[in-house]
py3Dmol code that shows the C-alpha trace and the ligand (Angstrom):
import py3Dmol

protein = """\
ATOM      1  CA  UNK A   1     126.987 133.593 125.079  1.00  0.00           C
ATOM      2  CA  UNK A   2     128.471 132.774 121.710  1.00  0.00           C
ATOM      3  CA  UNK A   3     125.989 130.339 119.414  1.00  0.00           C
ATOM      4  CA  UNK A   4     127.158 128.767 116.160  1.00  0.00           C
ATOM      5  CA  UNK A   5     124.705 126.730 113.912  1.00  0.00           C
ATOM      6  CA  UNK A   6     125.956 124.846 111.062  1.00  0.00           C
ATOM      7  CA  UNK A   7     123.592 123.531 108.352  1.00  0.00           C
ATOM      8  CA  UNK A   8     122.929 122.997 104.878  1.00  0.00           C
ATOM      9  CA  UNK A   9     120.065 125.290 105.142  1.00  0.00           C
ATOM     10  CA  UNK A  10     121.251 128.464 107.061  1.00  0.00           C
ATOM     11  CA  UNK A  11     117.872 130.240 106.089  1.00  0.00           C
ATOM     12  CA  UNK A  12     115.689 128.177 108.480  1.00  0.00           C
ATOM     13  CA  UNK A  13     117.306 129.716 111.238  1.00  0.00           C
ATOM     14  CA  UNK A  14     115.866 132.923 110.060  1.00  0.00           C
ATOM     15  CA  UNK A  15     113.561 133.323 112.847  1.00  0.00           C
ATOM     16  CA  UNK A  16     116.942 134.266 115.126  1.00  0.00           C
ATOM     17  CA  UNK A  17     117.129 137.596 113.586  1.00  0.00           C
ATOM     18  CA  UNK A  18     113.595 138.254 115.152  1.00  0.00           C
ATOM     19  CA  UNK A  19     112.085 138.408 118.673  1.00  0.00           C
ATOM     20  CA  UNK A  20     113.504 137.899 122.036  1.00  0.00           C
ATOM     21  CA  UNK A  21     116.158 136.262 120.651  1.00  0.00           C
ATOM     22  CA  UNK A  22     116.746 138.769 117.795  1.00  0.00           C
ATOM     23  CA  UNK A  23     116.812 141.424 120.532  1.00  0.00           C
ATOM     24  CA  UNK A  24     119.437 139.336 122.648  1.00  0.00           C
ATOM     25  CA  UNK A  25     121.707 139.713 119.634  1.00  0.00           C
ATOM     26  CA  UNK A  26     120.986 143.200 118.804  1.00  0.00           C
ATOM     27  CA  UNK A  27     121.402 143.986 122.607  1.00  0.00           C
ATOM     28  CA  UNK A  28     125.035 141.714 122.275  1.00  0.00           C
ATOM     29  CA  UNK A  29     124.033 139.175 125.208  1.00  0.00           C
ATOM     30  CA  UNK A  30     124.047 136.834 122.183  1.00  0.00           C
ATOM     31  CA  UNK A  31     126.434 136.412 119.483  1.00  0.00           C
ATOM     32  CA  UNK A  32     124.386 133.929 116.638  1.00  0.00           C
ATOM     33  CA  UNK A  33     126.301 132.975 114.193  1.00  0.00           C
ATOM     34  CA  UNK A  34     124.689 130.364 111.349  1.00  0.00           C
ATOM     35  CA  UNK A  35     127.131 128.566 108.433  1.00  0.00           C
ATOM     36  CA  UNK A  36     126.384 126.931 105.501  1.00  0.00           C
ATOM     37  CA  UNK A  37     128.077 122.857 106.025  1.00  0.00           C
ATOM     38  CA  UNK A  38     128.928 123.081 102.680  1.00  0.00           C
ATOM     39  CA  UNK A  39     131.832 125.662 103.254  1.00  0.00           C
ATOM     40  CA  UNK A  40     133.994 122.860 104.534  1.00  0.00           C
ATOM     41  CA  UNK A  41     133.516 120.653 101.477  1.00  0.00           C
ATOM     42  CA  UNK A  42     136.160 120.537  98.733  1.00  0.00           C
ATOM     43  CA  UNK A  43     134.789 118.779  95.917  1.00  0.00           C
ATOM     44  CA  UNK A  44     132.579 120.348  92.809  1.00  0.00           C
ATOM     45  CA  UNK A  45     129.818 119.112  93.895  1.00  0.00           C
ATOM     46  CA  UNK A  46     129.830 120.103  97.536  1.00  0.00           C
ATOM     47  CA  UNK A  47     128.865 116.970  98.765  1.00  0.00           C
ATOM     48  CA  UNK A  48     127.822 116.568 102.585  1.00  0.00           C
ATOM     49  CA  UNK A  49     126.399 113.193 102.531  1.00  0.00           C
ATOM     50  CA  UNK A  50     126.802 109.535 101.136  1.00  0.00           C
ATOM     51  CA  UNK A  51     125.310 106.337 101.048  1.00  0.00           C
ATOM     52  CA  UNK A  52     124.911 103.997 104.597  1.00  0.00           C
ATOM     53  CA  UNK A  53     127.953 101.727 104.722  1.00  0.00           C
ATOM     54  CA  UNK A  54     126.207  98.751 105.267  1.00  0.00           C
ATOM     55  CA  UNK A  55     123.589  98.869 103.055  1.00  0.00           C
ATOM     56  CA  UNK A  56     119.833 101.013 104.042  1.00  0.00           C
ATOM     57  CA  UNK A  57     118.075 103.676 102.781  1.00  0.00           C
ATOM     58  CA  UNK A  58     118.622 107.208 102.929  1.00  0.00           C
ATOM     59  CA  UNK A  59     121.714 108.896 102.991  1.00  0.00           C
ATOM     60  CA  UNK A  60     124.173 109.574 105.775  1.00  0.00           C
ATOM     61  CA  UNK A  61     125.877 113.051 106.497  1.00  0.00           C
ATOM     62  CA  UNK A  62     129.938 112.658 105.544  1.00  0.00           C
ATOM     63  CA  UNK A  63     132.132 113.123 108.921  1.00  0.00           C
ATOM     64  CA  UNK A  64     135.023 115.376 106.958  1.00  0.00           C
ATOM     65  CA  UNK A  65     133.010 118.680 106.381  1.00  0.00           C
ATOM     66  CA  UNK A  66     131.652 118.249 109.909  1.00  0.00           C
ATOM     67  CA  UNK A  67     134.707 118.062 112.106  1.00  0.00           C
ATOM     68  CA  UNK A  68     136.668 120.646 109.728  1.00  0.00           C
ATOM     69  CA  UNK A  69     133.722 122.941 110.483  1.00  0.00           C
ATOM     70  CA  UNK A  70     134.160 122.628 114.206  1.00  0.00           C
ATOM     71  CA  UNK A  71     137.616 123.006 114.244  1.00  0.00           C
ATOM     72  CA  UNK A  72     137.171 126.159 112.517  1.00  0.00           C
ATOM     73  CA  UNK A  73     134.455 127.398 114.625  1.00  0.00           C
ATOM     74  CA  UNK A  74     136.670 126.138 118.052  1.00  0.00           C
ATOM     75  CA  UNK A  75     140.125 125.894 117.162  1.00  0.00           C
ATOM     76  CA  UNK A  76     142.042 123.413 119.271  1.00  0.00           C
ATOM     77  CA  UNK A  77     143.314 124.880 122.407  1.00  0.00           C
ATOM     78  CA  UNK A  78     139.409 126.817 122.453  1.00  0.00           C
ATOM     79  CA  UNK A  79     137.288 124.549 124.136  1.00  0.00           C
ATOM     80  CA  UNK A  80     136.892 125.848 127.116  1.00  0.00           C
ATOM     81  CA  UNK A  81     133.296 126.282 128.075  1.00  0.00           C
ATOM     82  CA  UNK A  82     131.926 125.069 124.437  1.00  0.00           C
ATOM     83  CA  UNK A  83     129.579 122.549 124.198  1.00  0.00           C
ATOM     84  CA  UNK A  84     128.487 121.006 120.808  1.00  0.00           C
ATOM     85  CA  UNK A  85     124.852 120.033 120.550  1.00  0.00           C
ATOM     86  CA  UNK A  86     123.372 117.303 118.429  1.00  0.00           C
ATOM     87  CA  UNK A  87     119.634 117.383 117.911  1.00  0.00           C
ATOM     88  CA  UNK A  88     118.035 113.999 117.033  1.00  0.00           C
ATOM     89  CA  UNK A  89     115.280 112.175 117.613  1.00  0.00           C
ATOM     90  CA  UNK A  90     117.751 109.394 119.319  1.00  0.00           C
ATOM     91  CA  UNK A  91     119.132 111.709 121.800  1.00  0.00           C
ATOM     92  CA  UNK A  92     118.076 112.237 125.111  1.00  0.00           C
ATOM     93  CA  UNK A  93     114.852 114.567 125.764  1.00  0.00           C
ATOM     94  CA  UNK A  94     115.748 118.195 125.718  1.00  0.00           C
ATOM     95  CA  UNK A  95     114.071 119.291 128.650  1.00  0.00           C
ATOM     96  CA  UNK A  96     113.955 122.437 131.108  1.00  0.00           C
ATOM     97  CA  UNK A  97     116.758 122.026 133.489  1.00  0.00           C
ATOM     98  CA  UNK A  98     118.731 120.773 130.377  1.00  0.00           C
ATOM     99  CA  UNK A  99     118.037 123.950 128.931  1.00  0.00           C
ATOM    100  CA  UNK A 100     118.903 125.579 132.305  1.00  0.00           C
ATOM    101  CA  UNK A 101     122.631 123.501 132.041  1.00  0.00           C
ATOM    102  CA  UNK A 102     123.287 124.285 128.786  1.00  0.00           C
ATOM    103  CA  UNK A 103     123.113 128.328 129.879  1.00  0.00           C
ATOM    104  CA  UNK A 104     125.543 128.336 131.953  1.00  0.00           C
ATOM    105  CA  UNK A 105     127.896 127.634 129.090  1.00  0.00           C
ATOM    106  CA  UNK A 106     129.626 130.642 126.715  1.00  0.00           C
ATOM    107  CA  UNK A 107     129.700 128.594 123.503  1.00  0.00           C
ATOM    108  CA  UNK A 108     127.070 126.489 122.166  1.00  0.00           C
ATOM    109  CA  UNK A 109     128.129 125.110 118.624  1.00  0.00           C
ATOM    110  CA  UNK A 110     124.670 123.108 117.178  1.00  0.00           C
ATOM    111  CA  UNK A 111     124.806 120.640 114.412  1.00  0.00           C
ATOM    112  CA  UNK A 112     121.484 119.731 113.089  1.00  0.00           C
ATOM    113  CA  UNK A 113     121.853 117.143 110.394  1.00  0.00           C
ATOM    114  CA  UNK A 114     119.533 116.317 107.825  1.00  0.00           C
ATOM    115  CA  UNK A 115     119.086 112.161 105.931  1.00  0.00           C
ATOM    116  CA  UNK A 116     119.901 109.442 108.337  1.00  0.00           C
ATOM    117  CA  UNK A 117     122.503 111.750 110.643  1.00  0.00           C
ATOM    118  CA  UNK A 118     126.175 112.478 111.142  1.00  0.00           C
ATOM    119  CA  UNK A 119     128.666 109.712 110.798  1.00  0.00           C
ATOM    120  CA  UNK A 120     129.534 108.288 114.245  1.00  0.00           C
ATOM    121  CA  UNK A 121     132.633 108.999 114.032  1.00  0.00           C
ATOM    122  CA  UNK A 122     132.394 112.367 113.915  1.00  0.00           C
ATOM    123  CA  UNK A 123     130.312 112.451 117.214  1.00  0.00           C
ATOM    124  CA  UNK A 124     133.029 110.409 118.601  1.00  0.00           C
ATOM    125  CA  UNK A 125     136.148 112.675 118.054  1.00  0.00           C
ATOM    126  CA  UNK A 126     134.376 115.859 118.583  1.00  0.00           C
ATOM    127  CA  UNK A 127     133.420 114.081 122.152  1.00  0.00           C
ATOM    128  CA  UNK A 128     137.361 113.804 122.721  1.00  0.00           C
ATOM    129  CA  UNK A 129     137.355 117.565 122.128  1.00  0.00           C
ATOM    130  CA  UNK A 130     134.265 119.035 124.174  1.00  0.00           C
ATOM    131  CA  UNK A 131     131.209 117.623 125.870  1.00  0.00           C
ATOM    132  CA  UNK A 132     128.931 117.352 123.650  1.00  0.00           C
ATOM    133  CA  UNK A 133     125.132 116.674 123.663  1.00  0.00           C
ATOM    134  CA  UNK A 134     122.663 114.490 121.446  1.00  0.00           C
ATOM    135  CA  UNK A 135     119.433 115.288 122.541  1.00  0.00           C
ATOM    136  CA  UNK A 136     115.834 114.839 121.335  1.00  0.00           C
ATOM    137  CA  UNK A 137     112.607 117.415 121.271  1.00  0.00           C
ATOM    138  CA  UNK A 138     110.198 115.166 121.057  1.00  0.00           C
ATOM    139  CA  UNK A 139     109.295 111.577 120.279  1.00  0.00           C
ATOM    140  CA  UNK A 140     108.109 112.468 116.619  1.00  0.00           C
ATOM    141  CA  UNK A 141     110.957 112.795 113.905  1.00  0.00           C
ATOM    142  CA  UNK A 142     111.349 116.213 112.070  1.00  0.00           C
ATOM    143  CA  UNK A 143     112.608 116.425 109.199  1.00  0.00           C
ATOM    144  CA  UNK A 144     116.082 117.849 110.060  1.00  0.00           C
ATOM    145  CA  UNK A 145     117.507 118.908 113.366  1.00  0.00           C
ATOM    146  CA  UNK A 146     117.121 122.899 112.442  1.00  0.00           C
ATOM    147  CA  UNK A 147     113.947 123.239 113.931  1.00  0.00           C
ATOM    148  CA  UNK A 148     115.318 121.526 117.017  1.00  0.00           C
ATOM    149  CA  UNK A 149     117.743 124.408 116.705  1.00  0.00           C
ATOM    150  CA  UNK A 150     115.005 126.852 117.100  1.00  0.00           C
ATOM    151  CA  UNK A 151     113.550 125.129 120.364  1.00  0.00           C
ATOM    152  CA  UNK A 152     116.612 124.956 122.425  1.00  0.00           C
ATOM    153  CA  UNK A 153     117.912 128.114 121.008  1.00  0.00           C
ATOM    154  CA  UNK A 154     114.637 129.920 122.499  1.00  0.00           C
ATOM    155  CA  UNK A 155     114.381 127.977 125.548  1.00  0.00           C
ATOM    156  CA  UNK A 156     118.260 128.704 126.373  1.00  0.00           C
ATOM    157  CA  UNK A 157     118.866 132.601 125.115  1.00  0.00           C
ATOM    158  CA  UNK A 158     115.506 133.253 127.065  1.00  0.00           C
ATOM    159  CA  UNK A 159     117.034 132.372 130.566  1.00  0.00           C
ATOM    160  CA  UNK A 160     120.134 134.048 129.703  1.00  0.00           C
ATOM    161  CA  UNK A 161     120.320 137.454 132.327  1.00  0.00           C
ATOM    162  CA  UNK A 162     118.889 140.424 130.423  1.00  0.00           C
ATOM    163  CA  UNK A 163     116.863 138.516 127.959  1.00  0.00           C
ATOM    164  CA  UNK A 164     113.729 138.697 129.494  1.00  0.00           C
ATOM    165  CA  UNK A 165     111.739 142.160 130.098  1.00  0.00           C
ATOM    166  CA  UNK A 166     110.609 140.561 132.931  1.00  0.00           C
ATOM    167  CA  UNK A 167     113.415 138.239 135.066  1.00  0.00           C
ATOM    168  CA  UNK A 168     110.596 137.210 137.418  1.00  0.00           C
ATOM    169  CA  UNK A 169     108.236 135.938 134.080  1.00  0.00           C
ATOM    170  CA  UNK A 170     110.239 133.049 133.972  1.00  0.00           C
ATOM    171  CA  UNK A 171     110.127 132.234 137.343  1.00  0.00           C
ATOM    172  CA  UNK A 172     106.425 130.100 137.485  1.00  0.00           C
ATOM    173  CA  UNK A 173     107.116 128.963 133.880  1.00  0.00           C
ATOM    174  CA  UNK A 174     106.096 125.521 133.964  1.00  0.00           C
ATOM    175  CA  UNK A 175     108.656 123.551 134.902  1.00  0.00           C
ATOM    176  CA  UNK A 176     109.811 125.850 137.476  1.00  0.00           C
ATOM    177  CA  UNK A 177     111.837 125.190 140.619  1.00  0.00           C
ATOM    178  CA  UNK A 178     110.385 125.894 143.922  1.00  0.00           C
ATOM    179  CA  UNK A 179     113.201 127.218 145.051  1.00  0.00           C
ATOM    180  CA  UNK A 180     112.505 130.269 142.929  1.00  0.00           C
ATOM    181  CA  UNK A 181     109.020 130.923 144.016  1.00  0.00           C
ATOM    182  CA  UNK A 182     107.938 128.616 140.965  1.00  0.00           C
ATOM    183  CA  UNK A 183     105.466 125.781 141.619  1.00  0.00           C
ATOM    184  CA  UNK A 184     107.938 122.526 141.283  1.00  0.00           C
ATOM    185  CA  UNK A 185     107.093 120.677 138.696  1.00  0.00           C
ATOM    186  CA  UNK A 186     103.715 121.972 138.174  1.00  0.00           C
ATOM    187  CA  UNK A 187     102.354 123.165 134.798  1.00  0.00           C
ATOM    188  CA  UNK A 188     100.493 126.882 134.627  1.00  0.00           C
ATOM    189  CA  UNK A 189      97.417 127.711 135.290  1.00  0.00           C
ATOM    190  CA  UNK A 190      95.123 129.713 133.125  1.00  0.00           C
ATOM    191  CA  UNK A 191      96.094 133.659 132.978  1.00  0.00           C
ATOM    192  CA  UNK A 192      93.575 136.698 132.463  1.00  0.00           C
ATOM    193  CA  UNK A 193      94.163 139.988 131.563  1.00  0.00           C
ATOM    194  CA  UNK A 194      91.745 143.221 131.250  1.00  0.00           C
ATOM    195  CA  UNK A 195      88.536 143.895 130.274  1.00  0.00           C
ATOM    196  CA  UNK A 196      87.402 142.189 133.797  1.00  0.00           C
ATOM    197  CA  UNK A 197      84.624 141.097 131.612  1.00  0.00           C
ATOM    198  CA  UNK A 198      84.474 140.190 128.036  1.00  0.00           C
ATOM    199  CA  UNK A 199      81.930 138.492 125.430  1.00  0.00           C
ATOM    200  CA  UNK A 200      80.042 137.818 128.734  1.00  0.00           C
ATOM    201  CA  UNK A 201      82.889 136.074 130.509  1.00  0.00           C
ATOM    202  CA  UNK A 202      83.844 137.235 133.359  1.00  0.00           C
ATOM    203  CA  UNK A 203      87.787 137.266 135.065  1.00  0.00           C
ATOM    204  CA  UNK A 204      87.844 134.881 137.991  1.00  0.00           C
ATOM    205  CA  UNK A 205      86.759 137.308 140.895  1.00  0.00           C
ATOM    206  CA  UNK A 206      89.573 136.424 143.726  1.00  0.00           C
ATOM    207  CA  UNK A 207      91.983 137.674 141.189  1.00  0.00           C
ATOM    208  CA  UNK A 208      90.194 141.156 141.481  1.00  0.00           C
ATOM    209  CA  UNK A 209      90.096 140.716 145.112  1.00  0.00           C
ATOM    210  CA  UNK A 210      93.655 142.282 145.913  1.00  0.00           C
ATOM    211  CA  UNK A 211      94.633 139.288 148.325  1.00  0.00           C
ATOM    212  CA  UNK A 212      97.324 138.323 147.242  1.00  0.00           C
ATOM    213  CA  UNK A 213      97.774 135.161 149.588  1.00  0.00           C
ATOM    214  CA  UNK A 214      94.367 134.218 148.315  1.00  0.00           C
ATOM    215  CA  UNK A 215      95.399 135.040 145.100  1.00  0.00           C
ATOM    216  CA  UNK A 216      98.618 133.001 145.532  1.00  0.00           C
ATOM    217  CA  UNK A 217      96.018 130.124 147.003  1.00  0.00           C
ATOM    218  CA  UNK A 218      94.186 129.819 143.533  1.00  0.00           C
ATOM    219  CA  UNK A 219      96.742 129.789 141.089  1.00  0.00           C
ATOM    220  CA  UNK A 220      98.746 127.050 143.439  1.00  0.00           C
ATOM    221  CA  UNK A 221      95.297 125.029 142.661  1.00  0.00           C
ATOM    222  CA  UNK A 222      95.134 125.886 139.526  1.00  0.00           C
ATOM    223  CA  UNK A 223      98.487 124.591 138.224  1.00  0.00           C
ATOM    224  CA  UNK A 224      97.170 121.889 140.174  1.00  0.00           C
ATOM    225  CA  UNK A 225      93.906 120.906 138.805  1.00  0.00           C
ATOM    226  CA  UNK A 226      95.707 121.300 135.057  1.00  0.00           C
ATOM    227  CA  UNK A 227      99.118 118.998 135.985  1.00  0.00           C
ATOM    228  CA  UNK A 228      96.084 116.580 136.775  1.00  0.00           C
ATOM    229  CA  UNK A 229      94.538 116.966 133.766  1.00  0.00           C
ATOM    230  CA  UNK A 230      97.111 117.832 131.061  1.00  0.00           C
ATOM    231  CA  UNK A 231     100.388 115.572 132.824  1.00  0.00           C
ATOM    232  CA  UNK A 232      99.302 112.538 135.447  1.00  0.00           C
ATOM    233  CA  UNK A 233     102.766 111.304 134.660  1.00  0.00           C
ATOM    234  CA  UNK A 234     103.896 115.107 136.404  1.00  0.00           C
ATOM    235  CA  UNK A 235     101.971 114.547 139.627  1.00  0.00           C
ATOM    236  CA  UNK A 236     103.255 110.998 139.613  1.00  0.00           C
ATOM    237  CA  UNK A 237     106.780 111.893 140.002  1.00  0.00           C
ATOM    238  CA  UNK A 238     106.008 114.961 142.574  1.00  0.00           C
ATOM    239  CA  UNK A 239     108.313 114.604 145.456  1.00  0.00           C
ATOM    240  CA  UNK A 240     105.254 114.384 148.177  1.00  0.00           C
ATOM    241  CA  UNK A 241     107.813 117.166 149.957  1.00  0.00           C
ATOM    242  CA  UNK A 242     106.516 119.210 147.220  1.00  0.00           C
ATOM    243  CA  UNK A 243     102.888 119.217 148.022  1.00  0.00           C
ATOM    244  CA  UNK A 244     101.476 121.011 151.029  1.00  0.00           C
ATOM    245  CA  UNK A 245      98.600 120.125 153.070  1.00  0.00           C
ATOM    246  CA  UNK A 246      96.073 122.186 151.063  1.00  0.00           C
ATOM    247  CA  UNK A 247      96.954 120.307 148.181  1.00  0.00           C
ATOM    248  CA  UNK A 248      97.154 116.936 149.322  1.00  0.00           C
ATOM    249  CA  UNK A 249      93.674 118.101 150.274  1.00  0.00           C
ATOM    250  CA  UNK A 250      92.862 118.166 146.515  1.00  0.00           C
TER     251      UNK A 250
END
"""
ligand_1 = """\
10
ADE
N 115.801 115.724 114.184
C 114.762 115.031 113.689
N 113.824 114.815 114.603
C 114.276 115.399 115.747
C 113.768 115.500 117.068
N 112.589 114.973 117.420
N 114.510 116.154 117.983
C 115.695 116.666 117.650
N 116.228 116.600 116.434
C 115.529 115.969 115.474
"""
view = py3Dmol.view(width=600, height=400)
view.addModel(protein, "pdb")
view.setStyle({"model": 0}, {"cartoon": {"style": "trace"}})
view.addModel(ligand_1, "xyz")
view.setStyle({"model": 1}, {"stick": {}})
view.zoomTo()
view.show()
């Protein structure tokens, strides 16, 4: 998968050198490749942004540097399979099956903007190119869409075949589909490692036990007990098809 991220501050995406991610790169499952906005500008001053038409605070990203970036980064006739990503806070929640959708695709080109966002207009004629996404991390409001990056950057190049040490790790991730031996929709339950005892706590004995349908048994309760807790609104929305008897039992 090829990843482009364009921003006026190409050395908060640092962190993609390192990692999981890092290693995606270095192992060439991932091609990252970060640009400075202010390549595309033309005057002295390198200006990327400008005052609201309409009156307002803040300042408002111009649409010019934008779309000649893209067409640079997916010259027309090149859209095939690229996506361009928006992050802000008025887009739709970035969530796991979005990040599960987005890799499937080859390119992802991200534009996080900074002030008040991008000029609509940019949004809309790079919409007439290639699908492209606006989508939201969280209801808080960061300071610029970069760290947004980071998030969906992780959460896609991690599901991308060969990222993982482990393909089966991220099949009970939270969020997980039943279909892949995940618990639908259920959040993870605690995890333990070695020594069996430590500081005078001891590991949950059934996971010592070697029965692995008990074993199986427990965690399912588990992720249970903590969707209760942690994410009513989860349970809520559990298709009853989802539950088994034992749990309904709960
Ligand atoms: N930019 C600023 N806040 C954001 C958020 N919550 N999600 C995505 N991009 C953002």
């Amino acid at each position: 998968m090829r990843i482009d991220i364009v921003t006026i501050f190409p050395e908060y995406l640092a962190p993609l050198d390192v990692s999981l991610i890092g290693k995606a790169a270095a192992a060439g499952i991932l091609d990252v490749r970060v640009h400075e906005l202010r390549t595309w500008t033309h005057d002295r001053h390198n200006t990327v942004d400008d005052s609201p038409c309409g009156g307002g605070p803040g300042m408002v990203m111009k649409p010019e540097p934008w779309s000649e970036a893209l067409t640079q980064i997916v010259p027309p006739g090149t859209e095939d399979g690229a996506r361009l990503i928006v992050p802000t806070p008025s887009g739709r929640p970035f969530t796991q099956r979005i990040a599960e959708d987005l890799a499937t695709a080859s390119h992802l080109v991200f534009a996080p903007a900074r002030y008040e966002g991008i000029d609509r207009r940019f949004i809309e004629a790079a919409a007439e190119r290639m699908p492209v996404e606006e989508l939201s991390i969280g209801d808080y409001v960061l300071a610029g869409g970069e760290v947004a990056v980071l998030v969906m950057v992780e959460a896609v190049g991690r599901l991308l075949p060969g990222v993982l040490g482990n393909a089966e790790s991220a099949k009970d991730d939270s969020f997980g589909h039943s279909s892949d031996g995940g618990m639908a929709g259920l959040l993870e339950g605690p995890v333990y490692t070695k020594p069996a005892s430590w500081d005078g706590r001891e590991v949950p004995p059934v996971l010592l036990s070697g029965n692995h349908a008990v074993i199986a048994r427990w965690r399912r309760d588990q992720a249970l007990r903590r969707t209760s807790e942690m994410r009513p609104d989860l349970i809520a929305a559990l298709d009853s098809a989802a539950l088994d008897k034992k749990d309904r039992a709960q």
